[in-house]
Backbone as numpy.savetxt, mean C-alpha at the origin, in Angstrom:
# Nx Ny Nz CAx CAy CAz Cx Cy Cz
-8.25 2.01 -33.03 -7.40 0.96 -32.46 -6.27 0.61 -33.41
-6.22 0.34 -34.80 -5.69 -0.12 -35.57 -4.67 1.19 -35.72
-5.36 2.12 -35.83 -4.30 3.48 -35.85 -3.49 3.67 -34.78
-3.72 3.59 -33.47 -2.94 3.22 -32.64 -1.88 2.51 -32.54
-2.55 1.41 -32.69 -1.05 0.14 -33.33 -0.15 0.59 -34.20
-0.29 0.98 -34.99 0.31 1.32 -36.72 1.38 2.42 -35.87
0.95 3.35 -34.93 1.62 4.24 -34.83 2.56 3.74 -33.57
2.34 2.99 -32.81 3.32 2.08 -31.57 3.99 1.37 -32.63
4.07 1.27 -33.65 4.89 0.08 -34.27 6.13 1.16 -35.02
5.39 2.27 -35.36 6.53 3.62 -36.14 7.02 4.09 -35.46
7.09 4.16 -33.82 7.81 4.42 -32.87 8.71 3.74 -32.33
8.39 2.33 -32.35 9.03 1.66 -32.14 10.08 1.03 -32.94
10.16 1.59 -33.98 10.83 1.21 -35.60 11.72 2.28 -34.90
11.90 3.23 -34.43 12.81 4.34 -34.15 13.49 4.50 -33.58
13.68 3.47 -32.44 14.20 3.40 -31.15 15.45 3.01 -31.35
15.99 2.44 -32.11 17.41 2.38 -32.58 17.85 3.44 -33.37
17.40 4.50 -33.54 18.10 5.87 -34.41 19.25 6.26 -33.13
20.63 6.18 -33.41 21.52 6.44 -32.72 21.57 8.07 -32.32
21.07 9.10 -32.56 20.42 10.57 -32.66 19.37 10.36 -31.72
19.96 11.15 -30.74 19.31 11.25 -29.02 18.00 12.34 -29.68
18.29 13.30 -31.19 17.03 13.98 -30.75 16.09 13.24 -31.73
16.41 11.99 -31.62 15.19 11.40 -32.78 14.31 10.93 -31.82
15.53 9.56 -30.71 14.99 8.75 -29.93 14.28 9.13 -28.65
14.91 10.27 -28.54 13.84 10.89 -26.90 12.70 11.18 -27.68
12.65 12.00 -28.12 11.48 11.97 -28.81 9.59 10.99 -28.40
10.56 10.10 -29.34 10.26 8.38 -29.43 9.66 7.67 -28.08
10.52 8.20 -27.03 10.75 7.68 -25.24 9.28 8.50 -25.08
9.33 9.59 -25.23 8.60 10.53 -24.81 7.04 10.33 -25.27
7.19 10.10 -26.75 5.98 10.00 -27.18 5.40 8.56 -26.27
5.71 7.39 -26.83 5.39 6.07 -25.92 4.98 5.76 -24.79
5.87 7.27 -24.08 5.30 7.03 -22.68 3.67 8.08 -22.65
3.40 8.93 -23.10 2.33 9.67 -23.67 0.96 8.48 -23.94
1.59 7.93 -24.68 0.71 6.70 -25.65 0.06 5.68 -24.41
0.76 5.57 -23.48 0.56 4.63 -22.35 0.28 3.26 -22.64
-0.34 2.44 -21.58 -0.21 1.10 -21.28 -0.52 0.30 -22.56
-1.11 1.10 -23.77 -1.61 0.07 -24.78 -0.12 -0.33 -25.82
1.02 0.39 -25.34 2.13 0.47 -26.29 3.15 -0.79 -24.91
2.85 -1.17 -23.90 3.66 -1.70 -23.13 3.65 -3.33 -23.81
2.75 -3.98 -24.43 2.70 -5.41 -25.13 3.88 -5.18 -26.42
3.47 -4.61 -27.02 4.48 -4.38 -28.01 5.41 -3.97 -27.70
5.93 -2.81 -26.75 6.97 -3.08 -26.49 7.79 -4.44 -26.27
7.55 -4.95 -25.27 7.79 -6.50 -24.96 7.95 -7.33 -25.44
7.24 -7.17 -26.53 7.32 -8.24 -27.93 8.70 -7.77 -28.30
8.46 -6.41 -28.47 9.90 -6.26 -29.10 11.27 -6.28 -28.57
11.12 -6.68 -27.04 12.30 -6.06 -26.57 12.86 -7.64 -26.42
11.86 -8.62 -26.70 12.54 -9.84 -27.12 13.20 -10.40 -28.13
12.57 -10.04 -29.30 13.20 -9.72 -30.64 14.74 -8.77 -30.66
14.98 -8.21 -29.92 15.85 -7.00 -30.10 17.14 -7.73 -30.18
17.96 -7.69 -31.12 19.20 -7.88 -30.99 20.07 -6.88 -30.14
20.54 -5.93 -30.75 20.92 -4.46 -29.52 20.79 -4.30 -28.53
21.46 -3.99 -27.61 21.36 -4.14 -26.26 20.78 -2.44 -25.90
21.22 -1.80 -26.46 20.88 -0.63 -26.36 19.46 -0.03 -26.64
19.07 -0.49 -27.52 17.36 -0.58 -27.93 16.40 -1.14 -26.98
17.31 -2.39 -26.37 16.42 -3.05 -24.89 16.55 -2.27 -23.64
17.45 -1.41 -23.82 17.69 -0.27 -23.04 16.98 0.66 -23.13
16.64 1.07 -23.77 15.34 2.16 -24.40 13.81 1.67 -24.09
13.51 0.37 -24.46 12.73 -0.03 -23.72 12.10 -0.75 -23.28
12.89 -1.06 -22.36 12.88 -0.74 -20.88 12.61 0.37 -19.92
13.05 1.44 -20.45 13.10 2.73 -20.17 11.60 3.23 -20.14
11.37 3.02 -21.88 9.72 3.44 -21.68 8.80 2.44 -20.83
9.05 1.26 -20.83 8.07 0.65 -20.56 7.57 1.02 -18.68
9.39 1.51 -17.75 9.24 1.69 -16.96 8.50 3.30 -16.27
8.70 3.91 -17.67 8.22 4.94 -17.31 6.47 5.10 -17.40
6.04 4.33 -18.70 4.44 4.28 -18.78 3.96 3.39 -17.48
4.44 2.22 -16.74 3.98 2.19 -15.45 4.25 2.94 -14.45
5.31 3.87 -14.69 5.32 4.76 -13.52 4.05 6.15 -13.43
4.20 6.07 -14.68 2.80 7.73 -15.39 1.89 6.81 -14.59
1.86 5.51 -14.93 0.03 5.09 -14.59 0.12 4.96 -13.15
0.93 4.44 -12.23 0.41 4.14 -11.24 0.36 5.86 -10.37
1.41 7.11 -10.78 0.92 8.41 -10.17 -0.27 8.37 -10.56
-0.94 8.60 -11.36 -2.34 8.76 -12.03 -3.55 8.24 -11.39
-3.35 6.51 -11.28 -4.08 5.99 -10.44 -4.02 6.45 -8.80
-3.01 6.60 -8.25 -2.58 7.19 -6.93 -3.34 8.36 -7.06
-3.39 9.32 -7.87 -3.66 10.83 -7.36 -5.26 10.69 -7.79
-5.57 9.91 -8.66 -7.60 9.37 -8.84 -7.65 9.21 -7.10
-7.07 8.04 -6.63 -7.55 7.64 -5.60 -7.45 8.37 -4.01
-6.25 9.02 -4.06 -6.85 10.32 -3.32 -7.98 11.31 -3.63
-8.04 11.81 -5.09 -8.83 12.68 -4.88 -10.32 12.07 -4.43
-10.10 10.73 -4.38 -11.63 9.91 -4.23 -11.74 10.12 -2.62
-10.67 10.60 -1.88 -10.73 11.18 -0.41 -9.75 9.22 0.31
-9.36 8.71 -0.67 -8.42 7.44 -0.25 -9.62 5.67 0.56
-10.76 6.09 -1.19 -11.70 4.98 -0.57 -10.80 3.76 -0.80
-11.40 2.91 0.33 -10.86 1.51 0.16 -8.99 1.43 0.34
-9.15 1.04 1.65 -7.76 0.97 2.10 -6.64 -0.18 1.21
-7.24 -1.29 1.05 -6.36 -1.96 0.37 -6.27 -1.63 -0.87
-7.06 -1.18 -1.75 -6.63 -0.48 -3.15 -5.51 0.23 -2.79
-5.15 1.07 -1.76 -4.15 2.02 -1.77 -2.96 1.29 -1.58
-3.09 0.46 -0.93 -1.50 -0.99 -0.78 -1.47 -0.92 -1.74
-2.21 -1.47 -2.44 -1.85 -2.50 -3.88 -1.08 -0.93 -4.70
-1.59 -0.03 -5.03 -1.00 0.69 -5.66 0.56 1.26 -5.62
0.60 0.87 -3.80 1.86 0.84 -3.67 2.90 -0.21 -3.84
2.14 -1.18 -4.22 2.89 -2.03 -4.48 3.40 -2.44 -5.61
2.41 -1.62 -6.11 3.09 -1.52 -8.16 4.52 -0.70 -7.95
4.88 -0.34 -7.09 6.39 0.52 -7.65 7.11 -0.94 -7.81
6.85 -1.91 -6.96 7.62 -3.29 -7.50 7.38 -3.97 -8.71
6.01 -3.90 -8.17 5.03 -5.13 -9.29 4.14 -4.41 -10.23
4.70 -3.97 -10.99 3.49 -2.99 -11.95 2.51 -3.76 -12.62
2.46 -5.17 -12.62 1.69 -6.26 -13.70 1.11 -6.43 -12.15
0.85 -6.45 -11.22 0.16 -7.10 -9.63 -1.65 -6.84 -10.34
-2.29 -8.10 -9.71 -3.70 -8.21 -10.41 -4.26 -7.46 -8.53
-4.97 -6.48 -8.96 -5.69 -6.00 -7.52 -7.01 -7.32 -6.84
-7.59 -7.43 -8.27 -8.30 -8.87 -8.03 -8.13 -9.91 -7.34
-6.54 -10.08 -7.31 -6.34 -11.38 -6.84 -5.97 -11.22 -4.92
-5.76 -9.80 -4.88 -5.45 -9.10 -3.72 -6.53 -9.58 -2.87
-7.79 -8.71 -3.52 -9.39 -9.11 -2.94 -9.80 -10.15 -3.00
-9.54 -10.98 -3.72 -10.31 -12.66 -3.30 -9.72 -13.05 -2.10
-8.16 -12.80 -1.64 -7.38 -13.21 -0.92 -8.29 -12.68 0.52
-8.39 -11.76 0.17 -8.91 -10.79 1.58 -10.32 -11.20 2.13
-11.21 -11.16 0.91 -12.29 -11.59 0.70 -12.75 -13.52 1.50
-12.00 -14.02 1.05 -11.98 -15.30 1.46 -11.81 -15.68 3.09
-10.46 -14.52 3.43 -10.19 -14.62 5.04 -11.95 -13.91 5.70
-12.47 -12.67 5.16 -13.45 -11.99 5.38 -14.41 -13.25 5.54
-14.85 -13.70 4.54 -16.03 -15.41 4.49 -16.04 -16.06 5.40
-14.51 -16.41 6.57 -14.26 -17.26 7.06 -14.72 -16.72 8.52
-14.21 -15.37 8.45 -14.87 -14.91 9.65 -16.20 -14.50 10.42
-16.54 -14.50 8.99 -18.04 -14.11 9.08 -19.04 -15.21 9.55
-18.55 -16.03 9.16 -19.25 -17.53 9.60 -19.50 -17.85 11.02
-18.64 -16.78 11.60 -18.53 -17.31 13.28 -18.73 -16.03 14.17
-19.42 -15.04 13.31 -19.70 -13.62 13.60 -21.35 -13.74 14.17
-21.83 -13.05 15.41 -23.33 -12.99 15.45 -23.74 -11.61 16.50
-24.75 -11.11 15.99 -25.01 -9.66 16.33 -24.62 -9.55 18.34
-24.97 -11.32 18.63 -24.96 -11.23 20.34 -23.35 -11.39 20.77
-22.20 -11.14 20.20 -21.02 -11.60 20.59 -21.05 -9.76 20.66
-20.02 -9.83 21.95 -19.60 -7.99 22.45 -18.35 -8.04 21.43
-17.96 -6.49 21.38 -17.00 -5.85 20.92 -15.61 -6.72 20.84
-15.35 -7.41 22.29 -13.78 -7.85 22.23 -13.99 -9.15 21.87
-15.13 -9.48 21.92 -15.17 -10.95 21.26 -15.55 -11.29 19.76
-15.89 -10.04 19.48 -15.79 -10.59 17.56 -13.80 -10.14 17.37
-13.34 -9.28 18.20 -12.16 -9.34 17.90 -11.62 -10.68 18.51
-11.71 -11.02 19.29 -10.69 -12.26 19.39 -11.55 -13.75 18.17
-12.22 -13.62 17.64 -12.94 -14.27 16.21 -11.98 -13.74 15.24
-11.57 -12.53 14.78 -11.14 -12.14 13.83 -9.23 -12.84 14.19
-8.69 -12.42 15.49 -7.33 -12.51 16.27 -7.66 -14.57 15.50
-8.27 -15.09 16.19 -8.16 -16.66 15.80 -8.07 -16.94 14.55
-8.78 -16.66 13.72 -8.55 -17.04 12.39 -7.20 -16.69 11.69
-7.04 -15.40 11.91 -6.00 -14.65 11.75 -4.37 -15.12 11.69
-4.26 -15.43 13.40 -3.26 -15.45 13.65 -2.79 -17.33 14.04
-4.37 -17.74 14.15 -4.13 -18.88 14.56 -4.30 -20.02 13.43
-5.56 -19.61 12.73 -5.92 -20.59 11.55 -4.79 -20.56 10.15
-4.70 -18.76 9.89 -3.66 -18.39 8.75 -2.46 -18.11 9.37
-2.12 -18.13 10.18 -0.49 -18.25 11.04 0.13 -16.48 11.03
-0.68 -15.46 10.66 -0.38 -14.37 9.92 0.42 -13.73 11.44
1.77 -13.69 10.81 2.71 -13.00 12.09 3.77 -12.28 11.98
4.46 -11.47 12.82 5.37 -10.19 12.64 6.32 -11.13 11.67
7.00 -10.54 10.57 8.56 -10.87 10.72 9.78 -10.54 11.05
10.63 -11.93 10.79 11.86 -11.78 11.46 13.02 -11.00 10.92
12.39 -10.66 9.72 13.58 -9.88 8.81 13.05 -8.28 9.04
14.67 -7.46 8.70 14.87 -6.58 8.81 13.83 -5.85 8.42
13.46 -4.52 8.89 12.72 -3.77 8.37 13.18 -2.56 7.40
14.37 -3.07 7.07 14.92 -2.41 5.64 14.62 -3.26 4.87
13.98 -4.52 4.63 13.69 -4.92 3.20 12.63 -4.50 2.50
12.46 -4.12 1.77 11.25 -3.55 1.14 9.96 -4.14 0.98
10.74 -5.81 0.42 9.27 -6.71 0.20 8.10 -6.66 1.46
9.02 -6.26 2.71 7.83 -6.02 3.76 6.69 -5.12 3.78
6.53 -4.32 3.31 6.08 -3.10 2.65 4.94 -3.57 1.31
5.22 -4.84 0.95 4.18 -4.84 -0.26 3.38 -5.65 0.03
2.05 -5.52 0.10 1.08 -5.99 0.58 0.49 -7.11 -0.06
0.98 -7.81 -1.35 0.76 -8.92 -2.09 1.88 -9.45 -1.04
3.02 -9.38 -1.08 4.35 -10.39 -0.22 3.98 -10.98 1.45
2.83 -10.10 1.58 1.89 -10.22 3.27 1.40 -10.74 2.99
0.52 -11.18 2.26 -0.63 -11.78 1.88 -0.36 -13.35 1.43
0.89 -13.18 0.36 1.29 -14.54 0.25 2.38 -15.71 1.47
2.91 -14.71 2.24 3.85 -15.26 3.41 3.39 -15.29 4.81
2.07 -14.24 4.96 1.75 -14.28 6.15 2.83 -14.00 7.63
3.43 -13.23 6.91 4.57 -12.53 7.51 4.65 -10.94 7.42
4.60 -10.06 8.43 4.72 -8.43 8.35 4.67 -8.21 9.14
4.87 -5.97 9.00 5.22 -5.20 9.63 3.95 -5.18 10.70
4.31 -4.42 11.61 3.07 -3.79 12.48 2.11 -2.62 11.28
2.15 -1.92 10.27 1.77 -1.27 9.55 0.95 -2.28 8.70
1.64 -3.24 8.14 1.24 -3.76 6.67 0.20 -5.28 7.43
0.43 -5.72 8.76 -0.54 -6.35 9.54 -1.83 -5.76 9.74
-1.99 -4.45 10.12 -2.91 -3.09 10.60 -3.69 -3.35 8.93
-2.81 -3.26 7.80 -3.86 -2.74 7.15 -4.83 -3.78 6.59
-4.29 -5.24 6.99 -4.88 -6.41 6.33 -6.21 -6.55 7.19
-6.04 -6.10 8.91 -6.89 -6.50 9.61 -7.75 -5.40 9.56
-7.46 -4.02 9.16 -8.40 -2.99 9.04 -9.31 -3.20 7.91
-8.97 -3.79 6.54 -9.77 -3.84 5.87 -10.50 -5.07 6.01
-10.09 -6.56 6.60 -11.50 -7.31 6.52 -12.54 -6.87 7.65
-12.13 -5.76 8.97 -12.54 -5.70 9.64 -13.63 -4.59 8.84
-13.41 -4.07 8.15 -14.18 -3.12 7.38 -15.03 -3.58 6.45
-14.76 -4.64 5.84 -15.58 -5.84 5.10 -16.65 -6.50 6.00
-16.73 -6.34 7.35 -17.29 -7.26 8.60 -18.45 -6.07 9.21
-17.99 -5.14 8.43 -19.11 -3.48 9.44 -18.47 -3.42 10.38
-17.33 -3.73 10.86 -16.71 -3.46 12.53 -16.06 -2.27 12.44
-16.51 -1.51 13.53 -15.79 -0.13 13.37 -13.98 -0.16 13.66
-13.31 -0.99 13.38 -11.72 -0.94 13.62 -11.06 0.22 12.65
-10.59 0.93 13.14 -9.15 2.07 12.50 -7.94 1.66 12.53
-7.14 2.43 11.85 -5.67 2.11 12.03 -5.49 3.51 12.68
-4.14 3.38 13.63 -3.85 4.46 14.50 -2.39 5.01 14.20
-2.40 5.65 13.67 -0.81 6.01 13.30 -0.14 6.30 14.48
0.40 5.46 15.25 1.46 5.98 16.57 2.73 5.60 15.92
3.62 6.96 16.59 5.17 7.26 16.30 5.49 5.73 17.04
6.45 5.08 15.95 7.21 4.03 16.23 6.62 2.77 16.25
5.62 2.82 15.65 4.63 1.46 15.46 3.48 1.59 14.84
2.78 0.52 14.99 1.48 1.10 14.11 0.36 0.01 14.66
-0.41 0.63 15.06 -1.96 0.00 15.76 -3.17 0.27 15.31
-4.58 -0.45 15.81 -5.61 0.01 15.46 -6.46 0.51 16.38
-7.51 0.46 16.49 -8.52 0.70 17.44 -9.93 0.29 16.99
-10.61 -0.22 18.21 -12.13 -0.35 17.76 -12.58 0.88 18.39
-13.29 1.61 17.85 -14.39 2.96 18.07 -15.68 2.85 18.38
-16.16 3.12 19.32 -17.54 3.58 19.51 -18.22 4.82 20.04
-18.42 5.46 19.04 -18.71 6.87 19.28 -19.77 7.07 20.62
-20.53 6.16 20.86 -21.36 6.00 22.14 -20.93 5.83 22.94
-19.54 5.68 23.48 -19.10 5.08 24.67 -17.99 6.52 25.16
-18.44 6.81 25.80 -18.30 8.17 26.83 -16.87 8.24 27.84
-16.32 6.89 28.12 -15.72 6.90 29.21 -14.26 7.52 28.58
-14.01 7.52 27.14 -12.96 7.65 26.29 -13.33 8.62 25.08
-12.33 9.81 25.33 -12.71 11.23 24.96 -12.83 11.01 23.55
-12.41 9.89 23.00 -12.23 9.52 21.36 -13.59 8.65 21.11
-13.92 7.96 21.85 -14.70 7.34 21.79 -13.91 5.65 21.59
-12.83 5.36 21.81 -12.44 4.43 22.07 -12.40 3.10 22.62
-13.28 2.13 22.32 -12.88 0.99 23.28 -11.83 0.40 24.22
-10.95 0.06 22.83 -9.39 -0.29 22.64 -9.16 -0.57 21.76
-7.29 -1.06 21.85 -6.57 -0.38 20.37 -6.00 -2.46 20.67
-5.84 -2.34 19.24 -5.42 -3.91 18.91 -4.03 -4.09 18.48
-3.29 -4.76 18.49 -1.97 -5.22 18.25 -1.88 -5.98 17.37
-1.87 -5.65 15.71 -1.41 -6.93 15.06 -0.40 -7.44 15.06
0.52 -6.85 15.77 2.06 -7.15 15.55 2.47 -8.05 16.62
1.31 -8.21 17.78 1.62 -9.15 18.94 0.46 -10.54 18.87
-0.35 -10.57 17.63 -1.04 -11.43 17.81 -2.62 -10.88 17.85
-2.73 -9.49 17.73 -3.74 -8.94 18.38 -4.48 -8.93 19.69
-3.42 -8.44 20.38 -3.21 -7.69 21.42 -4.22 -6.77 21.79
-4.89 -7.03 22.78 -6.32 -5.82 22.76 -5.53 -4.87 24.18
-5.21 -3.56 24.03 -4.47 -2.47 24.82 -5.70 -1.50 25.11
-5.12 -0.78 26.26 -6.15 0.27 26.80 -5.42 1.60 26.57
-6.10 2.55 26.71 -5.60 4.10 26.70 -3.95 4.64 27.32
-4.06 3.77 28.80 -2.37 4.08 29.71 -1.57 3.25 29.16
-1.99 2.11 28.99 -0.52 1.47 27.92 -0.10 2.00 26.81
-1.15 2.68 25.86 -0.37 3.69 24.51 0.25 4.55 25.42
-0.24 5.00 26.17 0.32 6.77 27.17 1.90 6.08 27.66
1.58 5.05 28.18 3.59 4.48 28.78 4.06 4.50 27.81
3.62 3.46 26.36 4.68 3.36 25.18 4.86 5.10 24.82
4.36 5.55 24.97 4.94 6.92 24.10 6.12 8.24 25.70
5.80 7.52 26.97 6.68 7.75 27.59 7.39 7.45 27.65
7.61 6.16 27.33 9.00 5.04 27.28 10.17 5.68 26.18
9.33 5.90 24.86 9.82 6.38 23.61 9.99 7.66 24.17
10.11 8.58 24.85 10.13 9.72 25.06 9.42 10.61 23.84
8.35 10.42 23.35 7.84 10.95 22.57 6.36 11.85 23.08
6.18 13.11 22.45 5.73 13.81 22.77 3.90 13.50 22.93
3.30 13.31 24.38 1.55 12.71 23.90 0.62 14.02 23.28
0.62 13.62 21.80 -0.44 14.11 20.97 -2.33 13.43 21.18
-3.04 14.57 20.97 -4.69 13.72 20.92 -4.37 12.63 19.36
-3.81 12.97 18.38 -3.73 12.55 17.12 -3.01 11.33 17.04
-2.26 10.52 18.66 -1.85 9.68 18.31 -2.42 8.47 19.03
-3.48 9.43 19.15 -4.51 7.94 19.92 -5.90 7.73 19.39
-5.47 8.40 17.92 -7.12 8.52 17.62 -6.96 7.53 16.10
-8.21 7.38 15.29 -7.89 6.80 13.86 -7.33 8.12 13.20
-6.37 6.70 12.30 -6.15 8.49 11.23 -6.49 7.73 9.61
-6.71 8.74 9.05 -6.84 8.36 7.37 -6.56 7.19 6.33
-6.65 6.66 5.47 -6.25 5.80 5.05 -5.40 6.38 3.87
-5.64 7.64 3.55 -3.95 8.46 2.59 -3.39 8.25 3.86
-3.17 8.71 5.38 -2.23 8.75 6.61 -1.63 7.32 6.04
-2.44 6.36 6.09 -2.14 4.85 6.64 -0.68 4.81 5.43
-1.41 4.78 3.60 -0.72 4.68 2.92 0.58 5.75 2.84
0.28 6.66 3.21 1.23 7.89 3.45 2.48 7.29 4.47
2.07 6.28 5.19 3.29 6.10 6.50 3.73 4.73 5.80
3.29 3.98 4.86 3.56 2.81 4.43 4.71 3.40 3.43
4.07 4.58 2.72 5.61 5.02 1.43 6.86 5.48 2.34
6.37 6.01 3.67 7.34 6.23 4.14 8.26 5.35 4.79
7.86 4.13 5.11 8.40 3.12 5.40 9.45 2.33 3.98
8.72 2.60 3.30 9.13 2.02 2.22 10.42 2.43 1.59
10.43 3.92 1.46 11.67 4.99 0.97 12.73 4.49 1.83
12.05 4.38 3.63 13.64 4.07 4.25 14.01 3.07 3.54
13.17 1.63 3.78 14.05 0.42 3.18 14.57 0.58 1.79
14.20 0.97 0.74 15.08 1.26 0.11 16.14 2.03 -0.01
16.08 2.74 0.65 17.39 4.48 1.12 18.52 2.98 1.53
17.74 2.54 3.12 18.86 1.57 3.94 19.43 0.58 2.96
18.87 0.05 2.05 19.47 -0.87 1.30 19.89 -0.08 -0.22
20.07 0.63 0.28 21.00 1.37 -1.03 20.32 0.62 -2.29
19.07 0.74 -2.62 18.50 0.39 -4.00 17.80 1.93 -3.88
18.26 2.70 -5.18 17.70 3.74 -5.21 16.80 4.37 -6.23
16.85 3.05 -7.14 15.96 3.23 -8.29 14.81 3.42 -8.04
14.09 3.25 -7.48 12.69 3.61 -7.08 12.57 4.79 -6.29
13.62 5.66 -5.67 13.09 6.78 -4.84 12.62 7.56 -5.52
12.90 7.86 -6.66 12.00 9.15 -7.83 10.34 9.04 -7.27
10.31 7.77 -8.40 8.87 7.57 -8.14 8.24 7.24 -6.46
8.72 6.94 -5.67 8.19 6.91 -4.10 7.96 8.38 -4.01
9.02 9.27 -4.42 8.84 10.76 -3.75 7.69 11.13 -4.50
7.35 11.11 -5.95 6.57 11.92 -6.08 5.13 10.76 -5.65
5.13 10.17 -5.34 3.77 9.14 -4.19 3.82 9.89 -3.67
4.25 9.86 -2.38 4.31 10.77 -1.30 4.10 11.98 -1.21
4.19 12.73 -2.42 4.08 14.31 -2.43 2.36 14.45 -2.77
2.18 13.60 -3.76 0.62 13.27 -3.87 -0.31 12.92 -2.29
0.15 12.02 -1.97 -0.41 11.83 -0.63 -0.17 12.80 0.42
0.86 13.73 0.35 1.00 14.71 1.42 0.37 16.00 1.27
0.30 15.82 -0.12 -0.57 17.16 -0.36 -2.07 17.28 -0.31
-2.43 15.73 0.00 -4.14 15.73 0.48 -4.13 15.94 2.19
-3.13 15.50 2.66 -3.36 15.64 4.23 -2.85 16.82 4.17
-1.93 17.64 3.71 -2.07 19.31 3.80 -3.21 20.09 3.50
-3.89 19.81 2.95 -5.25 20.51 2.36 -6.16 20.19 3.44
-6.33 18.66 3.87 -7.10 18.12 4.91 -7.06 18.77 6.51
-6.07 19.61 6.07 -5.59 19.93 7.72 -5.93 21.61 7.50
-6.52 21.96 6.70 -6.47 23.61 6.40 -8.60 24.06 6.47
């Protein structure tokens, strides 16, 4: 430990050598060294007189959260993408790289407590959903917003959590996971041009998926049948796939959330973050390529 330190502190002594082949170096090593060199950085980048040295890092500091959160991202696929809201939160470090996941789950956890209280083995299928729809939408006010869907903050699943405001995607995934906290079989459904869920019951015959119905977080939770997805995707003139009426993955889920995300930043011309979104995405696309082989 102490050797560690000693050596974040001789690197950091370096970072002002005006000699690009001293200081990359330096960038390079630090970011190597990872998260235990990001305090000291900080320390120092307050101390720093030079503007240019706070430039440097900065640099590293942004790059050792960028190493960690691919790292963590590509652990958590290869874990096959357990636990849907871990995968938000990770996406939400391209903003918030200090975001406590902890504080994510109490949040979730707490709405989960509340529902459970009013949960009992004799209530049917659409009625523990309209239990979950009340608390939800009625007790926590949790509803679409009114802002553009080029802003990014829509997309981060701490900014949902604290405003009770979102996408049809980033709604889906709040209600998929307490619904998953509850044993309720709910999915998220990746349909072109929106994003829904479904309750599943593999016993129920009348629906080739095994489908009940598909829920609407974006209308309040909205409980829909099979021909209303079939119109919306006629309406959209979009082509009817079996794959867009079924659950899909939770890399899918997070996979369509980065992609949401890249637009709003593309649309709002902030482009500092597309590096790191692309190589997310290439991680996550390369498990649903494998998944599909």
């Amino acid at each position: 430990m102490n050797d560690n330190y000693n050596e974040i502190n001789a690197l950091i002594a370096l970072l002002d050598d005006p000699d690009v082949t001293v200081h990359q170096p330096v960038l390079d090593r630090l970011v190597e060294v990872g998260p235990p060199a990001v305090k000291l950085l900080e320390k120092t980048w307050e101390s720093a007189s030079e503007r240019t040295v706070q430039e440097r890092i900065e640099k590293a500091v942004y790059e050792i959260q960028a190493s960690t959160t691919r790292k963590d991202l590509k652990d958590w696929v290869d874990c096959s993408g357990d636990q849907l809201l871990y995968g938000a939160y990770l996406l939400a470090r391209v903003q918030y790289p200090d975001l406590s996941y902890e504080d994510l789950d109490q949040k979730i956890e707490l709405l989960r407590s509340q529902i459970w209280l009013e949960l009992n083995d004799r209530l049917t299928a659409l009625e523990k959903i309209k239990v979950i729809n009340h608390f939800l939408f009625k007790v926590h006010s949790f509803n679409r917003s009114i802002r553009s869907i080029q802003s990014p903050q829509l997309y981060y699943i701490n900014h949902v959590l604290e405003t009770q405001k979102g996408l049809p995607i980033t709604l889906s995934i709040i209600y998929a996971e307490i619904a998953a906290r509850l044993d309720l079989p709910v999915y998220c459904v990746d349909l072109p041009r929106n994003f829904l869920l479904c309750y599943r019951d593999r016993t129920y015959l009348d629906d080739p998926d095994g489908i009940l119905f598909y829920i609407n977080p974006y209308t309040q939770g909205t409980v829909l049948g099979r021909p209303e997805i079939l119109h919306f995707l006629e309406e959209q003139k979009i082509e009817q796939r079996p794959e867009y009426m079924r659950p899909c993955s939770n890399i899918r889920t997070i996979g369509r959330l980065a992609e949401g995300l890249r637009y709003a930043y593309t649309a709002s011309h902030m482009d500092s973050k597309i590096p790191l979104l692309d190589d997310l995405m290439g991680l996550l696309k390369s498990r649903q390529t494998k998944a599909k082989k």
